[in-house]
N, C-alpha and C positions, 0 to 999 in steps of 0.2 A: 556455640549456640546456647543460648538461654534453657533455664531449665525450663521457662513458658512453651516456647520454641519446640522443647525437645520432645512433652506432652503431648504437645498440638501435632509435630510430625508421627508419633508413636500410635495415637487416637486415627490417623487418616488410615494410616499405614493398617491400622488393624480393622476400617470401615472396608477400604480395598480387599483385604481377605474375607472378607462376606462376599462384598457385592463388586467385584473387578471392575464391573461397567460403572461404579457410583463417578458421574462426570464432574458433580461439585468437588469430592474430595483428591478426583484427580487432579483438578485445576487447583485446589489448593496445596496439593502437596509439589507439584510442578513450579508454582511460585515460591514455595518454602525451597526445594533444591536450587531453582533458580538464583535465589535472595545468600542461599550457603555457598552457591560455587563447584553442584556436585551438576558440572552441564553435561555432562552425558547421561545419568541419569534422568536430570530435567527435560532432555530431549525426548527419553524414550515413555516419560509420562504424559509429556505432549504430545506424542506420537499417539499416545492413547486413546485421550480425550477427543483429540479430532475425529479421530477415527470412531468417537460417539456422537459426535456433532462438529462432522465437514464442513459447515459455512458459517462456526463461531468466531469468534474473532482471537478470545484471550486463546486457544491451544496455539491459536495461527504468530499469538506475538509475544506467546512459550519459545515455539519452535524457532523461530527469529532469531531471538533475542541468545537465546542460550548457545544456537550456531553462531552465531555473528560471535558472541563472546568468544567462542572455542575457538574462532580463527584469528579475530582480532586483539583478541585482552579484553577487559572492562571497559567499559564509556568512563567519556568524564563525568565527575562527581557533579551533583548537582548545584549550584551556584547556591551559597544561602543568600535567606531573602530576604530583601530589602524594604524599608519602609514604605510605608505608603497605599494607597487602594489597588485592589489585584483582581481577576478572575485565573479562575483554575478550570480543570476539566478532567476528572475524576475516570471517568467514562473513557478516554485515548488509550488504545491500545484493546476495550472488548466491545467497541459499537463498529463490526466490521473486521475487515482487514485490510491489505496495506493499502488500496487507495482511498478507500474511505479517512481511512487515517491520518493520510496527506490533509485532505481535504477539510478535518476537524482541527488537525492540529494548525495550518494556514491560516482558518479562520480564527483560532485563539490569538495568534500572535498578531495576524494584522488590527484585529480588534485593539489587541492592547496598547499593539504601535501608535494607532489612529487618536485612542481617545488619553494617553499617555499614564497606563493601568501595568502593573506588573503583572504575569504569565506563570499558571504556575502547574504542570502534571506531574503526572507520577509514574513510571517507567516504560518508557514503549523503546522501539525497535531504531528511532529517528535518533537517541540519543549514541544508537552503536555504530551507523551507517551517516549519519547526516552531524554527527558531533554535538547535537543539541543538549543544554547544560543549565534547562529551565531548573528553577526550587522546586520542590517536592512539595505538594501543599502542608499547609501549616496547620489548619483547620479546614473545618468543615463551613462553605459557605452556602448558605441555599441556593437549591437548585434553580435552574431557567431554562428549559428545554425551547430548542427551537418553533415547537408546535406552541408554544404557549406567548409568545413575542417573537414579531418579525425582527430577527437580530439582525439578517441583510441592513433593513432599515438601519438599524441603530448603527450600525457598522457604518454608513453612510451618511450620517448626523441627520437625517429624517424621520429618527425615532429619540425618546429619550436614551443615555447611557445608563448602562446597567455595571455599576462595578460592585465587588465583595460579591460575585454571584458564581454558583458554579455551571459554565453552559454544558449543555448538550444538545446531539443532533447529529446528523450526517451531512448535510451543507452541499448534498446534488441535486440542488435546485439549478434554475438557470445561472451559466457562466455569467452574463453579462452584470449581476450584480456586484459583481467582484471590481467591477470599475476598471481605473487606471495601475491596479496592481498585480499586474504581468511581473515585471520584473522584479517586484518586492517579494510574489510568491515565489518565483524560484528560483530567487535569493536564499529561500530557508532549505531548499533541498541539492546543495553542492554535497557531494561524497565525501567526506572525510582525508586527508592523505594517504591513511593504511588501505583505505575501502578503492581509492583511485588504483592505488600502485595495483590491485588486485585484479580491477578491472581490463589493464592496460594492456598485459597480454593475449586477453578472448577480443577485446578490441582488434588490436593488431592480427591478430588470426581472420578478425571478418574482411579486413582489408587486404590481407595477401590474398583472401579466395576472391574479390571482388571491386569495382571501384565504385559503384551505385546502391547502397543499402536498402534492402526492401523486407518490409518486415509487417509480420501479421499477427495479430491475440486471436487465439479461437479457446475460448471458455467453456469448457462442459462439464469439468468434475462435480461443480455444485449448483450449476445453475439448470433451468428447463421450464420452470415453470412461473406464472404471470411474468411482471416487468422482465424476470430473469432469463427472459429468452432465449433460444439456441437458433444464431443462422444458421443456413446453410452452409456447406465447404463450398460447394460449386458456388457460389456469389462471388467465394474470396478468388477460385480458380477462373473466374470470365472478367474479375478484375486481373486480374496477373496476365491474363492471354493477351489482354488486348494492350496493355503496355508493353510487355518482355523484349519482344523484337527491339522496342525502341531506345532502350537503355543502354549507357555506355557500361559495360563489364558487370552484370547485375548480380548479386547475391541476397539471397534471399534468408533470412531466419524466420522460424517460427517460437513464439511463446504461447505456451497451452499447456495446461493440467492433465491434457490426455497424450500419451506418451503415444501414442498409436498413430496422431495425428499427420506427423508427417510423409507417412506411405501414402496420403493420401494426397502427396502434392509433388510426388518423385520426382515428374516431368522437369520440378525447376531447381532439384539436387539440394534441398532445403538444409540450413543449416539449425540445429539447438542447443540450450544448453548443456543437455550431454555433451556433446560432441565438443563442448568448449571447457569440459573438467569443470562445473560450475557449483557440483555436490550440493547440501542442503543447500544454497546461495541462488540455487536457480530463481526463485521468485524475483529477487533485487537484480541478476542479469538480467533476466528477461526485461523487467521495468527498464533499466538503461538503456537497453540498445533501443528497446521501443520509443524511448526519449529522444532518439538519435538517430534514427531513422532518414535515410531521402524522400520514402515513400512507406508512410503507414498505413494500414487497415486494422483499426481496433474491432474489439465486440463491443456488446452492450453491454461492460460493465466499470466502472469507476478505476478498474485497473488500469486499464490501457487508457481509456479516457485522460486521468491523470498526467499517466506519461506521454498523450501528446499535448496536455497542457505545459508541460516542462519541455516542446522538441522546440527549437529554433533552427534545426537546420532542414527540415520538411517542405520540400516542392508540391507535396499531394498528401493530403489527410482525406482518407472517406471512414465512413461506420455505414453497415447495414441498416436500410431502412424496410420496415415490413410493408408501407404502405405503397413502395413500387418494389417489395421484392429483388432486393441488389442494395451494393455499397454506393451511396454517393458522398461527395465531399461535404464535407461540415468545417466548421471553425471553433474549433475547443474553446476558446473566448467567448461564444456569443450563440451559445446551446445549452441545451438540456442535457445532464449525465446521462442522462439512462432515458431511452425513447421505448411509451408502453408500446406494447401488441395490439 
């Protein structure tokens, strides 16, 4: 480590001995262990931060990133970069977490793809899990925030192209602007080799208990209030009743942040990632099986949404709607991420 480095870690390290809860310095000292390689450490200072701001994004792609490393090795290096006009996005990995993050990094790439612009971030969780091996920016280029230019537009040659710009934005607006790029988007999110082999097991375990996968998001840790809605469980349990009978061999999982959650669905012997050894990794299990599901019910929120824009083998998608109280079917292609209250 630099002797720059070693000042700047020393300076944090003695801000934290004043002030334990100071969230900036945790976040930067979290990325300094992270960037050294000391990931248990960096885990338990991301463990920190969150735990001072639950629905930030950077502790959330701390925690990632540092787990993922500790079970898989390093990501690949970053691709240097190559000539020519670029966008970057500065912002991937702290506007959100992991489906938000899908959803900004897809829109980088297809951008780039489209208007023929080189792509370029700076460390998130997609280079450890998805092998992504974009350059690191090189500079700084002005900003363009979503709010400020319809970038759908531009995305879809109806607006001018915006290159040397740095975007930002969360990109849950409506699906259907995304066009004819189903299969391009999830193209960018295959699992990596180490990250499959890992999977292949808790897979194989849902298929000895069952031969119909049925699978649910119920989101409470961070969300409650405006867009951030909390359905009901019973919506999810009078969607489950009224199919179950009809299913050949059904098993059921649940993904959720509240660990409490599945007592409250015993009737149908729910499976989680506990019970599949998934340790800090549960967020990226849960996203797959969700992805892979015969029959999904997400929440309202860009997680699950996500993973049933990546499911292809799905007979029945619903999401809770407020406005008839219940899950009804939707089409991840050709909707809105997040439906207000």
């Amino acid at each position: 480590m630099s002797q720059n480095l070693a000042a700047l870690e020393q300076g944090l390290r003695q801000r934290l001995a004043v002030n334990p809860g100071d969230f900036a310095a945790l976040v930067q000292l979290g990325q300094l262990l992270l960037q050294g390689g000391s990931l248990e450490e960096a885990l338990s200072v991301a463990d920190r931060a969150a735990a001072r701001n639950p629905g930030h994004g950077i502790p959330f792609s701390l925690q990632a990133m540092a787990a993922l490393r500790a079970r898989f090795g390093p990501p690949p290096p970053p691709r240097p970069l190559p000539a020519g006009a670029a966008i970057s996005m500065r912002t991937l990995g702290a506007n959100g977490r992991f489906g938000n993050q899908l959803l900004q990094y897809a829109f980088l790439k297809l951008y780039a793809r489209q208007h023929g612009l080189g792509a370029q971030t700076y460390d998130w969780a997609g280079r450890d899990l998805f092998g992504c091996d974009d350059p690191f920016p090189a500079r700084d280029f002005p900003g363009l925030d979503e709010s400020q230019a319809d970038l759908f537009a531009s995305l879809n040659g109806q607006a001018p192209v915006h290159a040397d710009r740095d975007l930002s934005g969360y990109f849950c607006g409506h699906t259907a602007h995304w066009g004819d790029r189903k299969a391009a988007f999830r193209s960018l999110f295959q699992p990596r080799p180490a990250v499959q082999a890992w999977l292949e097991p808790a897979m194989a375990e849902l298929a000895a208990r069952g031969r119909t996968l049925v699978a649910l998001h119920i989101r409470r840790g961070d969300f409650g209030q405006g867009k951030f809605w909390i359905a009901p469980a019973d919506w999810y349990a009078r969607w489950l009743t009224e199919m179950w009978n009809g299913l050949e061999a059904p098993v059921l999982y649940i993904a959720s942040d509240d660990p409490g959650v599945s007592t409250e669905f015993s009737a149908f012997n729910p499976v989680d990632a506990r019970d599949l050894g998934a340790g800090r990794l549960d967020f990226y299990l849960d996203h797959y099986v969700l992805s892979r599901a015969r029959h999904l019910a997400i929440s309202n929120s860009s997680f699950s949404f996500t993973a049933a824009m990546l499911n292809e083998k799905a007979r029945s998608l619903v999401r809770p709607n407020p406005t008839v109280q219940a899950l009804v079917p939707f089409d991840p292609w050709n909707a809105e991420v997040l439906l207000p209250i």
